[in-house]
C-alpha positions in Angstrom: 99.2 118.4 105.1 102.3 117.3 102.6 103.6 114.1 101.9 107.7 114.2 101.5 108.9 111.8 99.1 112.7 112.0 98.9 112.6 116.0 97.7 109.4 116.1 96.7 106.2 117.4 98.8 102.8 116.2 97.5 100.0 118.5 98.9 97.4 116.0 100.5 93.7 116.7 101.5 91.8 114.1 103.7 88.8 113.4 102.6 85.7 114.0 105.1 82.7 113.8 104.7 80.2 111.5 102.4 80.3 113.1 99.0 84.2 114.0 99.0 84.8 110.3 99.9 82.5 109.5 97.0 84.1 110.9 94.4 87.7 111.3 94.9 89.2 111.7 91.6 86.0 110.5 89.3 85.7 112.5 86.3 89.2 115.1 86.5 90.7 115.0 83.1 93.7 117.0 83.9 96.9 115.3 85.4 96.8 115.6 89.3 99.6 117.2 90.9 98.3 116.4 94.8 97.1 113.9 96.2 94.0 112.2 98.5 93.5 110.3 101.9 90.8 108.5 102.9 91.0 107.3 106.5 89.0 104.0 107.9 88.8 103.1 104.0 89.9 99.2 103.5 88.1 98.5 99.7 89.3 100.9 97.1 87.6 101.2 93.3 89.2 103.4 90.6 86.2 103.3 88.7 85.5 106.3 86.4 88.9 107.8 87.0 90.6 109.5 83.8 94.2 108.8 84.7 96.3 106.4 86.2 96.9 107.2 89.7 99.2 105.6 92.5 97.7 104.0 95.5 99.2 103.1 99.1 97.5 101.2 101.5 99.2 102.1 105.3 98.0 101.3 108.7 96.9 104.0 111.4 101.2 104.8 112.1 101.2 105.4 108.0 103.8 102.2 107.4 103.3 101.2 103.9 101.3 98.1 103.9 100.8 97.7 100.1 101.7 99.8 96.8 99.5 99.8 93.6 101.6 101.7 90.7 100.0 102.9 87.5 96.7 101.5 88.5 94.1 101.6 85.4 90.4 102.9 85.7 88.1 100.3 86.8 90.2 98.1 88.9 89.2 97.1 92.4 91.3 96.5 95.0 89.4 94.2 97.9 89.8 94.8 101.6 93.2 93.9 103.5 93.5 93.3 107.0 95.0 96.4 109.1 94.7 98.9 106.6 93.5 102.3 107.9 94.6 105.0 105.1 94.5 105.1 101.4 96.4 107.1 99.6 95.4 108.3 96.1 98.7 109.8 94.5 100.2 111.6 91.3 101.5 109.2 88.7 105.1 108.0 89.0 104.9 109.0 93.2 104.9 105.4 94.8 108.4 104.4 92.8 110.0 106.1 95.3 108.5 104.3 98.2 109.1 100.9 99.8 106.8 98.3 101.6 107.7 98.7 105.5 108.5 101.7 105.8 106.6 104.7 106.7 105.4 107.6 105.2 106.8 110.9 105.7 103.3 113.4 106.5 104.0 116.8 107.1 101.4 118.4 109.2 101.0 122.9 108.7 100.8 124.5 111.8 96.8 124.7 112.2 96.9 120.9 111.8 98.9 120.6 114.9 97.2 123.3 116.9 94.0 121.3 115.8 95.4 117.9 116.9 96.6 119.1 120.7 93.2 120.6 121.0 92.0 117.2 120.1 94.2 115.2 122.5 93.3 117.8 125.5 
């Protein structure tokens, strides 16, 4: 899965699972050059992160709710009504983007196959 953002595409991995949710980006030194979802995730904490980091709040049709730039390591950002994604992303990414609008994903062809398997 890639986010476009005007000619740049961000690789994205979704975060499943217990322990990927739980740590994210804690404790990576070097600069990140992809980025992280989290579906059904309303509270977001950048504690023990090592670099500032970009964060976008969307609902389940990925229209940008909220953007966080240059967000600093132990900052909290408390629940919002209809937020369904949060997007962790590279430094300097959210400039680029605008409240209302929505977000460009681009699925790889095994996404797809695995979503029309799950709508059959």
């Amino acid at each position: 899965m890639y986010l476009q953002v005007k000619n740049k595409k961000i690789k994205l991995i979704e975060q499943v699972g217990f322990w990927n949710r739980f740590k994210g980006l804690k404790f990576v030194l070097e600069p990140i050059d992809y980025g992280l979802r989290f579906s059904k995730k309303k509270f977001v904490t950048t504690n023990f992160l090592c670099q500032r980091i970009d964060i976008v709040l969307t609902d389940k049709e990925d229209n940008i709710l909220y953007i966080y730039e240059k967000m600093k390591t132990e900052k909290y950002i408390l629940p919002r009504r209809k937020v369904y994604h949060v997007y962790f992303l590279p430094l300097n990414t959210a400039k680029d983007l605008k409240i209302g609008t929505k977000l460009k994903i681009i699925k790889t062809k095994k996404e797809k196959e695995i979503d029309q398997k799950k709508q059959s």
